[in-house]
C-alpha positions, 0 to 999 in steps of 0.5 A: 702885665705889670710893666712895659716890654720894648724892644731895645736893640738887635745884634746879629754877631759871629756866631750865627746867632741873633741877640735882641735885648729888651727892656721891662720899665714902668712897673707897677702892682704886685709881684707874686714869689714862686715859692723857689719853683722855676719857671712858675709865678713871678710875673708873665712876660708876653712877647707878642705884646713887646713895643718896637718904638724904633722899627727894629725888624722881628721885635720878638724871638722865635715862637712854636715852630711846626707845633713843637716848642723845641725852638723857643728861648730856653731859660740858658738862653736869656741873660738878665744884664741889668736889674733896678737897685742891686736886685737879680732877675730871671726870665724864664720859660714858663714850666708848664706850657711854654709859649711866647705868651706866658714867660716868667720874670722872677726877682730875687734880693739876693743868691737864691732868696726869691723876693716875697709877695709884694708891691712893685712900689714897696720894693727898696722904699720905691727905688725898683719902679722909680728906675728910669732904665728898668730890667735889661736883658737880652735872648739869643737865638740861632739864625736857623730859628729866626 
């Protein structure tokens, strides 16, 4: 995994439903287009390995729940509230074999245009690894599921 996932905050709001927003930060490597295809390449995001600094209960989201994945985080249930450098991202479910384990975090320059395969440092001369914030995006997830 190219960069850092930590646990930013959880949200429990009034409609029976639990926001935990996360941070990407300390990105390095290569970034690999998925060629337009969702839920393929780009990079993988494992839950189970989220860093929880300030003791925030259940730092990830649901997982497989009596063998079916129906009550993971769908892709309409991730928001990428903030990217480095005018960039726009995607988190999504992994298209294949969704799990906690393998989401995939997808970058686009801009509207439907996927950045290609590239160094994360090469990204606007350096700008997107040098962001001290990162990517900020956060999963909603009912109570019923938590």
């Amino acid at each position: 995994m190219p960069f850092t996932l930590t646990l930013v905050k959880r949200v429990v709001n009034r409609r029976s439903t639990i926001r935990r927003v996360y941070s990407l930060t300390a990105f390095t490597g290569s970034y690999t287009s998925s060629g337009g295809v969702e839920g393929t390449a780009g990079d993988t995001i494992d839950f189970t390995t989220v860093q929880n600094p300030t003791k925030i209960e259940r730092p990830r989201p649901p997982g497989v729940i009596n063998g079916s994945t129906a009550n993971l985080p769908k892709t309409s249930d991730i928001k990428v509230l903030r990217t480095p450098d005018g960039y726009d991202g995607y988190v999504e479910q992994n298209a294949a074999n969704p799990t906690l384990q393998n989401y995939v975090f997808r970058i686009f320059s801009s509207g439907t245009t996927e950045v290609g395969n590239v160094t994360y440092a090469s990204l606007d001369g350096g700008k997107f690894v040098a962001d001290p914030i990162g990517v900020i995006f956060e999963v909603e997830t009912p109570f019923k599921n938590n």
